[in-house]
N, C-alpha and C positions, 0 to 999 in steps of 0.2 A: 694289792700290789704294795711292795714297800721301795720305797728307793732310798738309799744308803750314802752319805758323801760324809768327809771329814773337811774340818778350817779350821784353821791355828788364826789364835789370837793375840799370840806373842811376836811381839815385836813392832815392825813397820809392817803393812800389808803394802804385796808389791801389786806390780799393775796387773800382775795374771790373774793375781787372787782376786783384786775386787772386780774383772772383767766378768769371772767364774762366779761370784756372790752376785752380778748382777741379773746375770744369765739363769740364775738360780730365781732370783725375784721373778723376773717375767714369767718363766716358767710355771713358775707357780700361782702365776695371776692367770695364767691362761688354763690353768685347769679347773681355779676356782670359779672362772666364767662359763665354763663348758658343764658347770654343775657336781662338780666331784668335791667331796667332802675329804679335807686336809687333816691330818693328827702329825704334830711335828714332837717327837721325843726328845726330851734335851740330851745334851752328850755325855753333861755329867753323870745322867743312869745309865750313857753306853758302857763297855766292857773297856775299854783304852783312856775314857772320858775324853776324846776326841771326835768319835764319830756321834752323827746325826742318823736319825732313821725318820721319813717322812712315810704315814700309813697314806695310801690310798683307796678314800672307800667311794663306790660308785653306787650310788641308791638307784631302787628298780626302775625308776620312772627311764630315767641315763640310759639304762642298759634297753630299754623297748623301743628306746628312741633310736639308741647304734642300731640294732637289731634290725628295726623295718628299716635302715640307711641301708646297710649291707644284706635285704631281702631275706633274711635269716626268720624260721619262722620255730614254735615252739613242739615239739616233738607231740603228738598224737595217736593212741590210741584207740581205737575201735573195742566196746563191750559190746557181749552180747548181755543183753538183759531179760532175763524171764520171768516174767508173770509171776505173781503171787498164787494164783491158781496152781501153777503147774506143779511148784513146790506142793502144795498141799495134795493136788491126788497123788504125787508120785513117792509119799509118805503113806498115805493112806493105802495104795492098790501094794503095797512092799509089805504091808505088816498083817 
C-alpha cells in the first residue's frame, strides 16, 4: 500500500499544517508498532517535488496474524496422488 500526502515548507506553517504533520507522526508510530515496515520517498524524487509517498510493506508473519484475527484461512487443495507402481504398469501394459 502506498499512501501519498504533500507539505509545503515555505513560509510560516500554520496551525492546520502542523495539526496535519502531527497527525501524520502518530500515525505512523502506530503502524510501526502494529509491525509494518515504513519506506518514506523524499519529495524531491516526487514528480511536483512536493509530494511524499510512504510505501507500506506488511511482512508474512503480520498478515497470519490479521488472518487467524479475522478467521480467514489459506485456500486448500485436495491431490490425488498415485503410486509409483501404478505409473509404471500402466507404462508397461500400454506398450
Amino acid at each position: 500500500m502506498i499512501l501519498v500526502y504533500q507539505e509545503e515548507n515555505e513560509g510560516v506553517m500554520t496551525e492546520l499544517e502542523a495539526r496535519r504533520r502531527e497527525q501524520r507522526r502518530m500515525f505512523q508510530q502506530n503502524l510501526l508498532k502494529e509491525g509494518l515496515q515504513l519506506e518514506l520517498e523524499p519529495k524531491e524524487s516526487s514528480f511536483d517535488g512536493k509530494t511524499y509517498f510512504l510505501k507500506l510493506h506488511i511482512p508474512w508473519k503480520i498478515k497470519v496474524q490479521y488472518a487467524e484475527v479475522m478467521s480467514l484461512k489459506l485456500p486448500t487443495k485436495r491431490f490425488k496422488t498415485i503410486p509409483m507402481k501404478t505409473w509404471v504398469l500402466f507404462f508397461l501394459t500400454r506398450h
